[in-house]
C-alpha positions as CSV (number, residue, x, y, z in Angstrom):
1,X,190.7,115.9,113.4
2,X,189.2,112.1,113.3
3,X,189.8,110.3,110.0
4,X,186.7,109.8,108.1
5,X,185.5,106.6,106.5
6,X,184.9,106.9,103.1
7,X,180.6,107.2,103.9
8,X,180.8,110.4,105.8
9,X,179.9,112.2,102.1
10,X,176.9,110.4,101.6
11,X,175.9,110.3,105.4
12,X,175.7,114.1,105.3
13,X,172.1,115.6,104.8
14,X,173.8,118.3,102.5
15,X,177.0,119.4,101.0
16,X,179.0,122.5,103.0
17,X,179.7,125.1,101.1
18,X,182.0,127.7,100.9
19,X,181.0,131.5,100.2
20,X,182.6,131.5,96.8
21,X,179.8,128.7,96.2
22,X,177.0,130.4,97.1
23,X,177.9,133.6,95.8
24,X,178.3,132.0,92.1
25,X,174.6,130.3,92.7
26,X,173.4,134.0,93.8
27,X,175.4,135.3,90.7
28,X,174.5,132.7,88.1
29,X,170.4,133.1,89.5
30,X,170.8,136.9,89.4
31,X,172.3,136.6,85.8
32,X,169.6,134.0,84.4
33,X,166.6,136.5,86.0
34,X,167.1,139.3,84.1
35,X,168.8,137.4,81.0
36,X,166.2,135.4,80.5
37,X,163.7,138.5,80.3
38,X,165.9,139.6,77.4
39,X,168.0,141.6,78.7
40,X,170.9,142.4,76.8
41,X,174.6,140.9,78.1
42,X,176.0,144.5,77.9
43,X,172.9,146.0,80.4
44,X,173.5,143.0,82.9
45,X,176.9,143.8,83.6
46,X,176.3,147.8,84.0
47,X,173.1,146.7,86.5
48,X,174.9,143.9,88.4
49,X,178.6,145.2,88.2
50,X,180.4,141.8,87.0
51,X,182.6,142.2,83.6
52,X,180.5,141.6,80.5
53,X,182.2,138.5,80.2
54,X,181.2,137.3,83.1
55,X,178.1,137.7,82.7
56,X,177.8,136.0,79.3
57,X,179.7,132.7,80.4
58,X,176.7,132.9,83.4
59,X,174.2,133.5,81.2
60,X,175.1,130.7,78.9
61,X,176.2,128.2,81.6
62,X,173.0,126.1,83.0
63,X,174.0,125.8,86.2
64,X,176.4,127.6,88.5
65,X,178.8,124.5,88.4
66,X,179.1,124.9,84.5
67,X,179.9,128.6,84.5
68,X,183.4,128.4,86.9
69,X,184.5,125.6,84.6
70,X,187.1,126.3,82.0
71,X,188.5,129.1,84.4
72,X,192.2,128.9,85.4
73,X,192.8,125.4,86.2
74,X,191.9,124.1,83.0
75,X,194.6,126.4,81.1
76,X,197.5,125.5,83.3
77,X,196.7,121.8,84.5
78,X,196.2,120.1,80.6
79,X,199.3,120.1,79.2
80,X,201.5,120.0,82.5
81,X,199.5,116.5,83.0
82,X,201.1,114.9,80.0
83,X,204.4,117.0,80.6
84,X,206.6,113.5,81.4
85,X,205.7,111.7,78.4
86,X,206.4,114.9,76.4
87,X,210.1,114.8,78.3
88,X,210.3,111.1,78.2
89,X,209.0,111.4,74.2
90,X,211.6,114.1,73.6
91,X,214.6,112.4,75.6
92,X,214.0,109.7,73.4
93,X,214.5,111.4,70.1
94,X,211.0,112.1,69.1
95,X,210.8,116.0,68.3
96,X,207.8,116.5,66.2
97,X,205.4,118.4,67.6
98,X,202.5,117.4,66.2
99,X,203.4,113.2,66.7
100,X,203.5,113.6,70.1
101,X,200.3,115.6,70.1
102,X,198.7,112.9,68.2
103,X,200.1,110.3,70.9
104,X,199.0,112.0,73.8
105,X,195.2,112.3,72.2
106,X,195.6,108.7,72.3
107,X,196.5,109.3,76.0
108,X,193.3,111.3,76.9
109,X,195.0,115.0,76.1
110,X,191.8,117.4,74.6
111,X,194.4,120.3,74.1
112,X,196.0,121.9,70.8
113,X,198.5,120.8,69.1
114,X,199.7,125.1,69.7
115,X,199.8,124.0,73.2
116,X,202.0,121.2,72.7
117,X,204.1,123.6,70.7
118,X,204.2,126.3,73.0
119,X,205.2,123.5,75.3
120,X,208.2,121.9,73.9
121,X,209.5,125.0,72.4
122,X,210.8,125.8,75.3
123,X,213.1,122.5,75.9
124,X,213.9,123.5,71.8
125,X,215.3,126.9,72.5
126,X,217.5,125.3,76.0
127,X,219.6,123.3,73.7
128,X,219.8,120.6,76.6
129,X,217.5,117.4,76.8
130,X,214.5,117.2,78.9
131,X,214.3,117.2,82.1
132,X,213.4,114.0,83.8
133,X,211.1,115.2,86.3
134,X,208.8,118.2,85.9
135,X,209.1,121.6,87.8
136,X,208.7,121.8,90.9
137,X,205.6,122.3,92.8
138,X,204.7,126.4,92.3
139,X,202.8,128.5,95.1
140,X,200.4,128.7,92.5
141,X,199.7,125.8,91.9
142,X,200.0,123.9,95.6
143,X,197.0,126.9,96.3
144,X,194.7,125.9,93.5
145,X,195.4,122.5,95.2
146,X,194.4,122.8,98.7
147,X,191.5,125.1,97.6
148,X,189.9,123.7,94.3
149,X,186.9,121.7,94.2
150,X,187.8,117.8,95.0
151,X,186.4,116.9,91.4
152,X,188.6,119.1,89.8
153,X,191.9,117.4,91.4
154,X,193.2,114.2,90.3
């Protein structure tokens, strides 16, 4: 494979897609046509086969982009983001939850302070201090890597 200067994206007449794409566009379009008759959520997702869940974030997402945010990546990938400072915080005496939830706000963090909680509590029950580097790279994880959207990854 030849490397790519960084024009290539904008030198392409359109963006590939992959199937999951197209299929959310096709979903999302299905959703909107009958939703948007007033059809009921409940009757959508008996007709087209999709959870009723699903079919509400699609009929309240405006484009097919906005309805496979907040799915997955968004639950694990917040607080793990800020997880050295948290370490670095806690290593450093501070063990008040909801400090270090007001510093990383300061930092960017949008999460709970639950989150950063649930977070720590589990350096609390260890007994030992925090570790200096976070976990290692999951399967999980490495997968949503390779396969998310680019504007998703940092």
């Amino acid at each position: 494979m030849q490397a790519e200067t960084g024009t290539a994206a904008d030198d392409a007449p359109e963006r590939m897609e992959g199937l999951r794409a197209i299929k959310r566009r096709e979903r999302h379009a299905a959703v909107h046509t009958l939703y948007d008759k007033g059809v009921q959520i409940d009757v959508i997702a008996k007709t087209l086969g999709p959870d009723r869940k699903t079919v509400r974030r699609y009929a309240h997402a405006a484009t097919p982009d906005d309805a496979s945010r907040g799915t997955g990546s968004r639950r694990y990938g917040q607080i793990h983001a800020y997880s050295p400072y948290l370490c670095r915080r806690w290593n450093e005496g501070c063990m008040d939850a909801a400090r270090l939830h007001a510093e990383i706000v300061e930092l960017g963090y949008r999460g709970s302070k639950r989150a950063v909680r649930r977070h720590l509590q589990q350096i609390r029950a260890s007994g030992k201090p925090a570790p200096d580097k976070p976990k290692e790279l999951t399967v999980r994880k490495a997968t949503w890597l390779i396969t998310a959207h680019p504007g998703k990854t940092d």
